[in-house]
N, C-alpha and C positions, 0 to 999 in steps of 0.2 A: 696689646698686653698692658694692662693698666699699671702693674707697677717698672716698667722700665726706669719712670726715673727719679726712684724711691728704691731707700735701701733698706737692709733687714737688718734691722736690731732689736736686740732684747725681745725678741718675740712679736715685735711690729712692723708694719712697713711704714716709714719715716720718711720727712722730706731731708734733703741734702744741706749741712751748712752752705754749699753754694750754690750759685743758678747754672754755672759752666756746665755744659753739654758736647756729648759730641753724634755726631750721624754715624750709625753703623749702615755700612755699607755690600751690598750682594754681589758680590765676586761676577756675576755671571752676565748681572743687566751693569754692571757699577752705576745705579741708583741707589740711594736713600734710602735704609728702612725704615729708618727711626731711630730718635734720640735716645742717647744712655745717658743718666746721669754720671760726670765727674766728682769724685768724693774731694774733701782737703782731711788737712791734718784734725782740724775738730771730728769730722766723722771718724776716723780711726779709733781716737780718743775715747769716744764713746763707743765705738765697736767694742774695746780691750776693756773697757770699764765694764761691761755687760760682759763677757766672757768672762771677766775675773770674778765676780762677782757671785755667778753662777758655778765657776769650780769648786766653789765650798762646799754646793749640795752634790752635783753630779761626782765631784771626784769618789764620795762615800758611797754611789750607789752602789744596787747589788750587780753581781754577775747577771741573774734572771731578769732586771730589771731594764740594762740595757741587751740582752737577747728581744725580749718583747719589744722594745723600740726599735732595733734593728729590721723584727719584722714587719714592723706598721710601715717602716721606709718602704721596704721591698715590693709591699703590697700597695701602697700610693704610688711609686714609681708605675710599678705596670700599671697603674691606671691611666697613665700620662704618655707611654710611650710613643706614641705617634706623635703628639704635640712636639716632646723634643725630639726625636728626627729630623720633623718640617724645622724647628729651628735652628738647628746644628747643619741642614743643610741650607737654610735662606743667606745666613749670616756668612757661615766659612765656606761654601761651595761643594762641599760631598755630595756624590750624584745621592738621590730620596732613596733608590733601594740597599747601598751601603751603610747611609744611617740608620737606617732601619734593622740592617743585619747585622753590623758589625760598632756603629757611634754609641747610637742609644743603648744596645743590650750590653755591651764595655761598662757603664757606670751599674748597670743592674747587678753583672755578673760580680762587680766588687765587694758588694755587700753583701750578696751570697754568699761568696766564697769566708769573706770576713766573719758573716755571721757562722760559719762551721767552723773555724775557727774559734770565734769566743765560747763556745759550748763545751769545747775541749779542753781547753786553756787553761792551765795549773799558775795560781796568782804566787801561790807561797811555797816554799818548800825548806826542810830541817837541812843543814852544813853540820854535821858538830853539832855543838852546844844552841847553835845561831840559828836562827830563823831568817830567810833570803825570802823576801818581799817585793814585787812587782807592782810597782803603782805609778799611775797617768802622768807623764811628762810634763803637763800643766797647760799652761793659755796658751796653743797655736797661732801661727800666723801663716796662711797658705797664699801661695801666689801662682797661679796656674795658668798655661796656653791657649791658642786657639786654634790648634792641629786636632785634638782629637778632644775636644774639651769635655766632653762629660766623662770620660775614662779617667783623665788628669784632677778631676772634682774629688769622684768617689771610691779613687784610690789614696785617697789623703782623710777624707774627710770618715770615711766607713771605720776605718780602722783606728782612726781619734777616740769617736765614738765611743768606740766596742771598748778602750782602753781608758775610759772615763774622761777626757780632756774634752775642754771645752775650743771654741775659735772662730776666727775672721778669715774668712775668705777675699780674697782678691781676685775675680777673673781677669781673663786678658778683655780688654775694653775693645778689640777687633772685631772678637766673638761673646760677647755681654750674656744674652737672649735665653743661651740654654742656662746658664747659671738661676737666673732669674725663677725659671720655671722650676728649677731644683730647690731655688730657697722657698717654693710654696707650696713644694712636695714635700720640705723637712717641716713647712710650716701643719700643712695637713695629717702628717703622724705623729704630730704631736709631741715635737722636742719640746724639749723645757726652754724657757725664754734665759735669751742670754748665750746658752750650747752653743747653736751656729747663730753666726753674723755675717753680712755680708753688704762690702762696700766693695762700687765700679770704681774707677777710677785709671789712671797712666801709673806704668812703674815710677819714673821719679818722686811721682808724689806721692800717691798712695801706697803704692809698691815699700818706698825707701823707708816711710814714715811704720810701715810693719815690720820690716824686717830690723830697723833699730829702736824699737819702740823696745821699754825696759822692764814692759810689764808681760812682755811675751818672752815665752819660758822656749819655745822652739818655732824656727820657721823651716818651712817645706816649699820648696822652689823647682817647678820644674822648665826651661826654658832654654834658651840659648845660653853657651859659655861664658861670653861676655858679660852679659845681664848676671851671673849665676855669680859673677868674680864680685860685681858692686854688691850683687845681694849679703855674702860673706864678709867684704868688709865692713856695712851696716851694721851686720851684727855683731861686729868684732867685738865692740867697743861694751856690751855687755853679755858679754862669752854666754850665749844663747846656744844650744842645740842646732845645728844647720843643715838639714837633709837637702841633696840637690839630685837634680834629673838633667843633663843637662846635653848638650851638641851629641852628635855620633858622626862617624864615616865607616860604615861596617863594612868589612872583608868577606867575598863567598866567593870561597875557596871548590874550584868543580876541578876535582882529582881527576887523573888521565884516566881511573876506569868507570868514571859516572856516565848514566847515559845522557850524553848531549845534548840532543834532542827534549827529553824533557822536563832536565837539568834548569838548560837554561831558559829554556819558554815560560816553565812556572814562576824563575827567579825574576825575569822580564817583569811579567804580570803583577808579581810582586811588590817587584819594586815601584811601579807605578801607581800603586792602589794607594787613595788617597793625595792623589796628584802628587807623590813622592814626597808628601810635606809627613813623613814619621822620622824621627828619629834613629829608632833602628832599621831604617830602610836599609837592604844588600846594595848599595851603591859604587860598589866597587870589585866588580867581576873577574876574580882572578883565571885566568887561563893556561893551560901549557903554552908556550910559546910556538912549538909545531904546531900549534892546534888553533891558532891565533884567527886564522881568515874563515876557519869551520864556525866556529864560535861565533863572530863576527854577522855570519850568515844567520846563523840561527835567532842571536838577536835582535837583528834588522826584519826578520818575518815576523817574529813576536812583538817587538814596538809596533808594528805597523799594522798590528790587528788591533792595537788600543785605540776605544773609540773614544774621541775628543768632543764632548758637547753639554748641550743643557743638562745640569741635575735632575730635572723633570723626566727626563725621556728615558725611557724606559731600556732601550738597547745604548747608553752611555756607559762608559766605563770610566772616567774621568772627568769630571768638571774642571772648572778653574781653580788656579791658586787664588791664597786666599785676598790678599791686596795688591796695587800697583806696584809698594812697595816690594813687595816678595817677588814680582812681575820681573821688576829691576832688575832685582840683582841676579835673578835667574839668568837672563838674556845676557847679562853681562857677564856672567862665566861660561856661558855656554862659548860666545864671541872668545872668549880668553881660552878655550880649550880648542877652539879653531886657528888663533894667531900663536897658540905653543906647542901646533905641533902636530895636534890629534887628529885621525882621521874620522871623518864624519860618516858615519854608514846611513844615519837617518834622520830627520829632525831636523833641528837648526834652530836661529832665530825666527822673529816673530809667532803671530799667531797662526793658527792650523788654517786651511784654506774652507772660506765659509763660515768665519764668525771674527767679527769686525768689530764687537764690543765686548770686554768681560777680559778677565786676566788668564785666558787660555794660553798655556804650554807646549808645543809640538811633545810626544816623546819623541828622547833624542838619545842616539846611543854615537858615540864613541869608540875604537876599536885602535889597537898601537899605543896607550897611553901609559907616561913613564909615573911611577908614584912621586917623584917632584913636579908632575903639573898640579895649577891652581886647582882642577877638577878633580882629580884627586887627593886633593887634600882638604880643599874646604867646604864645609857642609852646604850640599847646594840647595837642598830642601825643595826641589824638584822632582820632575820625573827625567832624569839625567842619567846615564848610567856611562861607566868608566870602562872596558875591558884593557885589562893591565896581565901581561904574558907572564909567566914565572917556567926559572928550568927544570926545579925540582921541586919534593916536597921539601924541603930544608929551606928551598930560597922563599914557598909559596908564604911558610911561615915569617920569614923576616920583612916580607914586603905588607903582609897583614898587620902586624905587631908595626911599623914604620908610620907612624900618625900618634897626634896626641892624642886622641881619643881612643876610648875603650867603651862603648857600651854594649855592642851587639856583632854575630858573627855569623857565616852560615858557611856549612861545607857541603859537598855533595859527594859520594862515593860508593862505589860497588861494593866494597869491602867492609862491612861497617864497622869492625874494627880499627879499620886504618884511619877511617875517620873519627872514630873516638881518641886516636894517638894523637893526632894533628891537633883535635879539638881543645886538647888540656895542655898545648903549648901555645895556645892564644892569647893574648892577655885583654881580656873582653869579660865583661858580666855574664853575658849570656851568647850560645851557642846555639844555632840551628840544624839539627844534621838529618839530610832529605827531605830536604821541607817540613821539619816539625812547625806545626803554627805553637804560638804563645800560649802557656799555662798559668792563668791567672793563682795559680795556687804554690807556682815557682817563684823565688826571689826576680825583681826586675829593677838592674841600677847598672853603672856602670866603674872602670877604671880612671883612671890618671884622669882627663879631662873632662870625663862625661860624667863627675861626679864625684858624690858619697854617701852613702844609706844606700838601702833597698826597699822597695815597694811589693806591694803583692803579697796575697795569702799571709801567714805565720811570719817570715820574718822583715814583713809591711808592718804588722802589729806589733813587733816586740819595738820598733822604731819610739815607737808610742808611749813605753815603758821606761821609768827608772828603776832601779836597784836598789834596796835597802836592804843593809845587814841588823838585825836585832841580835847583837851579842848578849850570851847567858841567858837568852828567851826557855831552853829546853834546858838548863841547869838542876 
């Protein structure tokens, strides 16, 4: 990849004010891909000075104007798709036919969906006398993951776009690669130079230097809590717009009349897809309490058909997590849910029996777990899962709602009524009920912890927009 370690500004690819690099790494062999360029504060500098610059014209464009850019993306994208799959799975370890199915076509479907969206879009409308105005929030500043990274791009970046703002990009420097191949897909449709920018770099530095940088008008953060709190204080200090995505510990609530069986097989499978590194992963299995050791069966046969191996191969269902670091901390909760208590149905530490290098995860399931253990509580971003008993639906709900997080939920139920009751006492962004998968066209953010804004379809895009009242416009 020739521009790895060259970044994209103003419409070119440029060398780095620095030489600092770093080796991004493959999960699965932990060998070296290849260097990424590290940005400093002058790159920023010059990213935001090129986004500002460029909002004078794009802010005016037309609605039509950016419809036909939005298309040339769409149609460059699939020209590319394979390309990033293979890197979305070299870099961060998604087995090749999940990026294929589910990585890559995530950043596609954003811009689609986005683009139905702007077609429809009413920018102004009469109040009274006033005329109420929607226009582009200004120079962005995005700072995005390496869990699902082309979803976390071009659900920020599509709907900027389509809202006339211009911006700077920041991937996560773990997973560099797909990004790269994005900025030469927005290069080949032909943005306007300036529009998108995009500098590699570490959160401290490049990270911090966008999110308090004075000439960005909003920054969009998706990432751990922690990282999400520094990111908010950065931009305190010039009261910026601050959209966040941030931790989850979801609650899947399986009511005493859902069928158990395939309840919880699918929520297993689930949960595990993408080596349990999503954020709205069902990570915590709520159960009837009589129903505790039924449960417990079910999902110790379903962990145990997850296949643990190369991304390449074709009959895998899980590759590795994404770093050593991630590796860590896994094993060390898993270990902290073994000396507090929990009983182990499957899994455990170390790696699966049969692969001696790569940051492989047993799945591990858990069964008797109280929601004050560590495994229940902190984001393990594994393939971990919790079964936590409940006696009723009254207590299923208070044990759910018991976590600072809110972003994601799932219920399961015979009655689908009963589970729409349950569901709108949650306190959760988003609800699952029977396995709905995700709708790119529904809002996607969460409560108390895991955030604020929304993403996704219509109200991803109004994120985008200011407000302006013209008083005595219609006088």
């Amino acid at each position: 990849m020739s521009n790895q370690t060259k970044f994209y500004i103003n419409g070119e690819w440029v060398e780095p004010s620095t030489t600092d690099t770093l080796d991004v790494i493959n999960p699965a062999t932990e060998q070296a891909i290849g260097p990424v360029a590290m940005g400093g504060l002058a790159d920023v500098d010059r990213a935001v000075e090129a986004a500002a610059a460029a909002f004078e014209s794009f802010s005016q464009s037309s609605k039509e104007d950016r419809v036909a850019l939005l298309e040339r993306i769409i149609a460059a994208y699939m020209g590319r798709m394979d390309e990033v799959a293979a890197a979305i799975s070299e870099e961060m370890g998604a087995p090749l036919g999940l990026a294929k199915a589910a990585q890559a076509p995530a950043g596609l479907g954003h811009f689609m969906t986005t683009l139905s969206v702007l077609k429809d879009f009413e920018f102004e409308e009469d109040i009274g006398t006033s005329r109420v105005i929607r226009e582009p929030a200004g120079v962005c500043g995005f700072i995005t993951p390496w869990n699902w990274p082309l979803n976390q791009i071009a659900c920020k970046v599509a709907p900027a776009l389509a809202a006339g703002c211009t911006m700077v990009l920041k991937p996560s420097e773990v997973a560099p690669f797909n990004a790269i191949l994005f900025a030469e897909i927005m290069d080949d449709a032909g943005v306007p130079a300036g529009v998108f920018n995009l500098v590699n770099g570490d959160g401290p530095t490049v990270g911090a230097a966008i999110s308090s940088h004075p000439k960005i008008d909003m920054v969009s953060f998706t990432g751990s809590t922690r990282a999400g709190i520094e990111v908010a204080r950065n931009a305190a200090p010039t009261v910026k717009r601050v959209a966040q995505e941030l931790g989850g510990k979801s609650a899947n609530i399986i009511l005493d009349d859902a069928d158990f069986a395939l309840s919880i097989s699918r929520d297993v499978f689930g949960m595990c897809t993408n080596s349990g590194q999503s954020c709205n992963a069902p990570t915590r299995m709520l159960v009837p309490d009589s129903r505790m050791d039924e449960a417990a069966a079910i999902a110790k046969g379903a962990a145990e058909q997850v296949k643990v191996g190369d991304p390449n191969a074709a009959d895998t269902t899980i590759g590795p997590v994404v770093s050593d670091v991630q590796y860590e901390k896994i094993q060390n909760l898993i270990q902290k849910g073994i000396d507090e208590g929990a009983t182990l149905e499957c899994g455990g530490t170390g790696r699966p029996d049969g692969l001696n290098a790569g940051y492989f995860v047993k799945p591990t399931v858990f069964s008797h777990v109280t929601n004050d253990m560590s495994i229940a509580q902190e984001e393990i971003f594994g393939p971990v899962l919790s079964l936590i008993g409940y006696a009723d639906d009254d207590d299923a709900v208070r044990i759910a709602n018991d976590t600072v997080y809110g972003l994601s939920g799932y219920i399961s139920a015979g009655d689908p009524e009963r589970a729409r009751k349950v569901a709108r006492r949650i306190r959760t962004g988003n609800i699952h009920l029977n396995g709905a998968p995700v709708d790119q066209q529904s809002p996607f953010g969460g409560y108390k912890q895991s955030g604020n804004g929304r993403e996704w379809g219509r109200y991803g895009f109004e994120e985008f927009l200011e407000v302006k009242s013209i008083l005595g416009y219609n006088a």
